[in-house]
C-alpha distance (Angstrom), angle and dihedral (degrees) to the residues before:
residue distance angle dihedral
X1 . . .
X2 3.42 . .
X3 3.77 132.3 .
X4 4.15 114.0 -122.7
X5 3.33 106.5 -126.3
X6 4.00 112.9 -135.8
X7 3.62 133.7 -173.9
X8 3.39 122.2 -137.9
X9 4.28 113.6 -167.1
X10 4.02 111.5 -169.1
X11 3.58 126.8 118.2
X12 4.06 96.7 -133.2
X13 3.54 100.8 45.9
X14 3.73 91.6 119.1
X15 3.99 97.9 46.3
X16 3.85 120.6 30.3
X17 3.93 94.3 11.6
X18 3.97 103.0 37.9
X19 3.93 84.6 109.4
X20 3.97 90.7 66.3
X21 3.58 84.9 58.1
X22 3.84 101.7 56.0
X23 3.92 97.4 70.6
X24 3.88 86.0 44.5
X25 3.94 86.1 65.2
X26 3.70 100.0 35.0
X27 3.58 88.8 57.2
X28 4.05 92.4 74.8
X29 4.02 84.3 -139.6
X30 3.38 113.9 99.1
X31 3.86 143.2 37.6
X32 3.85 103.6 -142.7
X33 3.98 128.3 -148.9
X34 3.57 119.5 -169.8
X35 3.56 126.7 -154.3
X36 4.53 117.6 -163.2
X37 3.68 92.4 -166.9
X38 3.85 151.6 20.1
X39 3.63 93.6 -95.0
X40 3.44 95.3 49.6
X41 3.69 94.0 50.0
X42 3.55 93.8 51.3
X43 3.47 97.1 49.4
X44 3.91 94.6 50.0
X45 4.35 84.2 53.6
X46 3.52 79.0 56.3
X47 3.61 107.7 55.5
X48 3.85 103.0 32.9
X49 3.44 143.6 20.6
X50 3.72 119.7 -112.4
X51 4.07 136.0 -152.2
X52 3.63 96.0 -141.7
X53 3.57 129.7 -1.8
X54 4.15 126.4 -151.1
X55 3.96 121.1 -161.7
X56 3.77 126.2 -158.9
X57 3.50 101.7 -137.5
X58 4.58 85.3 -142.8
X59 3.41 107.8 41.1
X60 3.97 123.8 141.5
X61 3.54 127.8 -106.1
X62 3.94 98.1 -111.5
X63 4.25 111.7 -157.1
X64 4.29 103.2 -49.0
X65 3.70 107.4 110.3
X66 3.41 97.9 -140.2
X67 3.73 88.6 54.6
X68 4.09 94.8 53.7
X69 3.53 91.1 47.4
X70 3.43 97.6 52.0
X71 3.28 88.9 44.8
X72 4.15 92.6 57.7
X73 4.02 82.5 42.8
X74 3.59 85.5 63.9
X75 3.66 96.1 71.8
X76 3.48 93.5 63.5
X77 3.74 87.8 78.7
X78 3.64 145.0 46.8
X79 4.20 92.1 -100.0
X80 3.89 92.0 64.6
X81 4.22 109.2 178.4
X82 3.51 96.3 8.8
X83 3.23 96.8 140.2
X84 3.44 106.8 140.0
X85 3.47 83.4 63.8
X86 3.65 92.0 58.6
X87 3.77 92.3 48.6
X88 3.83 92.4 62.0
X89 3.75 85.6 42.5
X90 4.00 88.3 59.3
X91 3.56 97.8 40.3
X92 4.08 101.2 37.2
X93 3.79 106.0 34.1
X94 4.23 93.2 45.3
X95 3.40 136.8 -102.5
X96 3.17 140.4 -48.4
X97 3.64 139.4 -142.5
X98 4.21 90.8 -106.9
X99 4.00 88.8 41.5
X100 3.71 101.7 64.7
X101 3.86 101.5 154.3
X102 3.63 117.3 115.6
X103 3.91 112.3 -123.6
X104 3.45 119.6 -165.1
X105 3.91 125.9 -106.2
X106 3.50 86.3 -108.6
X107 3.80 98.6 58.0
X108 3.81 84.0 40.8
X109 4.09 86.8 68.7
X110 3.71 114.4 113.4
X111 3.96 85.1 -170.0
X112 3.63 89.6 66.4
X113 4.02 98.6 55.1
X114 4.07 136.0 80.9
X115 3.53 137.1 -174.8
X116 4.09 112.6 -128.5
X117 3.97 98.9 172.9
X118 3.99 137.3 132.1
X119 4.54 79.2 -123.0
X120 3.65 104.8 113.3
X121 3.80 119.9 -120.8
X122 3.33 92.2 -116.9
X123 3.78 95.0 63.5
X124 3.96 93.3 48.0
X125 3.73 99.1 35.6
X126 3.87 98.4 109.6
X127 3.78 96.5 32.9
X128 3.98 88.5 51.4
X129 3.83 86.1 45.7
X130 4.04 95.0 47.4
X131 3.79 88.9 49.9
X132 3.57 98.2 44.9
X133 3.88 98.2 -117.1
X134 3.86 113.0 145.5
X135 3.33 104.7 161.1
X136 3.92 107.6 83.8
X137 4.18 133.8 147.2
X138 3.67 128.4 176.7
X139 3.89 104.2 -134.5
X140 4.35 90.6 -162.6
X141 3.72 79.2 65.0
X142 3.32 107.6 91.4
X143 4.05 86.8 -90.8
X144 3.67 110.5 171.5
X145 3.92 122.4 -127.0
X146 3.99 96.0 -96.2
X147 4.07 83.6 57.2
X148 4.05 87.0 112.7
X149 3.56 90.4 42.0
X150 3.70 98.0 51.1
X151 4.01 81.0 45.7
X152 3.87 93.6 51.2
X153 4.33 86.4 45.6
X154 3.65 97.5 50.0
X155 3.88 95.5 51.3
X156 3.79 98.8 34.7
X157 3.87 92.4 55.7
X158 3.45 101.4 36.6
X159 4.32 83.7 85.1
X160 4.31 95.4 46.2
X161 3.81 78.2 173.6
X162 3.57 101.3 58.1
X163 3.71 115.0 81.1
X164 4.05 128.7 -144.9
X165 3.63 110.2 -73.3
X166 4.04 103.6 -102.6
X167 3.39 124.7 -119.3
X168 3.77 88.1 -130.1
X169 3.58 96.9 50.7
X170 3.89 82.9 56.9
X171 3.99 98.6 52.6
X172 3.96 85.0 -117.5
C-alpha cells in the first residue's frame, strides 16, 4: 500500500515542533516533505502532487523574489508575515499575472489543505472560508502532539476513493 505523501510548510518544523512530527512517522501512513519557507513550499506544489497539504500561517519568504517582496509588502498592513496565508491565496484563489506556473489540479484542491498556525481562527475565518480551507488547528492552543496527525487523518480520509499519490505518478 502506498504511503500518502503530505506536505507540511512551517519554518520550525525541525526545532520547536519536531515532536508533531514523530506520530506522523510512527503511524506507517505517510511519507512527509517539509518545506522552511514560502519558496520552498511553492516549489515542492510545483514539482509533485501531494495527498494533503499543511500551511504555517508565518513562515519566511525563502530566496523567490516575488515571495520576499511580498513578504516586505506585508508590513504595510495589520497581517504582517503572513505569508503562508498568501501562499494558499496564490495557489487556491488562481493565478495571477506575476504567478505564472502551472499547478496541477491536485495542488489546486482546497480539500487537501490545513492551517496549523499560532493565528487565531477568528482572524483567518473568512480568508479560510473564501479559499475553501476547512481544516484548521491552533497549535498555541493547548494542541496535543498528534495535532498534525489528526490534521493529516481528517483530510486524507475525507476522499476513501482516492488512493495515495504513487511514487510513479510523481517521477520519484
Amino acid at each position: 500500500m502506498a504511503k500518502h505523501r503530505v506536505l507540511w510548510i512551517e519554518d520550525s518544523a525541525f526545532i520547536e515542533n519536531t515532536m508533531l512530527l514523530a506520530p506522523v512517522y510512527l503511524s506507517g501512513r505517510y511519507d512527509p516533505t517539509i518545506a522552511l519557507t514560502a519558496t520552498d513550499g511553492y516549489d515542492a506544489l510545483q514539482r509533485q502532487d501531494f495527498d494533503a497539504v499543511i500551511v504555517d500561517i508565518r513562515i519566511p519568504p525563502g530566496d523567490d523574489q516575488r515571495w520576499v517582496d511580498a513578504y516586505f509588502r506585508s508590513f504595510e498592513s495589520l497581517k504582517a508575515g503572513r505569508l503562508g496565508l498568501k501562499l494558499l491565496d496564490v495557489v487556491l484563489a488562481g493565478p495571477k499575472e506575476q504567478w505564472r506556473e502551472t499547478l496541477s489540479p491536485a495542488a489546486r484542491d482546497p480539500e487537501r489543505y490545513g492551517v496549523l498556525t499560532v493565528e487565531g481562527i477568528n482572524e483567518l475565518r473568512n480568508d479560510l472560508s473564501r479559499l475553501g480551507v476547512s481544516v484548521y488547528r491552533d497549535k498555541g492552543r493547548n494542541e496535543t502532539a498528534d495535532a498534525l496527525l489528526q490534521m493529516l487523518e481528517e483530510i486524507t480520509n475525507r476522499h476513501p476513493k482516492r488512493e495515495a499519490t504513487s511514487e510513479s505518478a510523481n517521477g520519484s
